[in-house]
N, C-alpha and C positions, 0 to 999 in steps of 0.2 A: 246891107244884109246879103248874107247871103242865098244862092238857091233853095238850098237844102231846110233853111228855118224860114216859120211859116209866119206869113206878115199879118196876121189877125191875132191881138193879145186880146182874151176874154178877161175881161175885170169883173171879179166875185167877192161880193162882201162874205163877211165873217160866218153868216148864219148858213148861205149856199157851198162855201168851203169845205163843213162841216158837215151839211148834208150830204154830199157827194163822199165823202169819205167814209161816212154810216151803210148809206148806198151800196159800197162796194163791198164792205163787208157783212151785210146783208139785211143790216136793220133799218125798216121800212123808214125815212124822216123826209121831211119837209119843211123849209123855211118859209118864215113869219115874217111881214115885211117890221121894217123896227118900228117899235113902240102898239106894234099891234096883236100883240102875245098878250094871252090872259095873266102867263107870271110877270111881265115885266109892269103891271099897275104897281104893284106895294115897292116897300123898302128895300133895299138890293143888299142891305146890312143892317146889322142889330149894334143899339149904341148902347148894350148892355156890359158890353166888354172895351176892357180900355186900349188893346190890343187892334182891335179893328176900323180899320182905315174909315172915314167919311167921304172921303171922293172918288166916287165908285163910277163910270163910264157905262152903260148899256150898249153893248154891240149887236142885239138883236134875241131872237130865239128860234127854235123849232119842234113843230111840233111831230111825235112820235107815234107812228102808230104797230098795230099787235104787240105788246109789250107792256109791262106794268109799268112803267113809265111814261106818263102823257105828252110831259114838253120838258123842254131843258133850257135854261137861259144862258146865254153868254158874258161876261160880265168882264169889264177891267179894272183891276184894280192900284190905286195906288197916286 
């Protein structure tokens, strides 16, 4: 390496990446460690439509605050 780059790489899951990005543009968020979000108990998809995938990944959530939106979950699909 060299001097100038710096030898500490911070490793951030999905849900803290996202919060930090919210963060900066000003909306209050905080990550949920995963599987421990109230949205991520149910179905991550509806098998109502033939169109919509069934294997669906949970990469976490977070939750939101002053804002009509409470939490937001992250999902993969495919």
């Amino acid at each position: 390496m060299e001097d100038s780059e710096p030898e500490t790489i911070i490793l951030k899951n999905w849900p803290e990446k996202f919060s930090d990005i919210l963060n900066e543009i000003g909306v209050s968020a905080t990550p949920n460690e995963i599987g421990e979000g109230e949205v991520e108990k149910g179905d991550y998809y509806s098998r109502f439509f033939s169109q919509t995938t069934r294997m669906v990944t949970n990469k976490g959530s977070l939750k939101i605050s002053d804002s009509n939106i409470d939490a937001v979950q992250i999902i993969q699909k495919g």
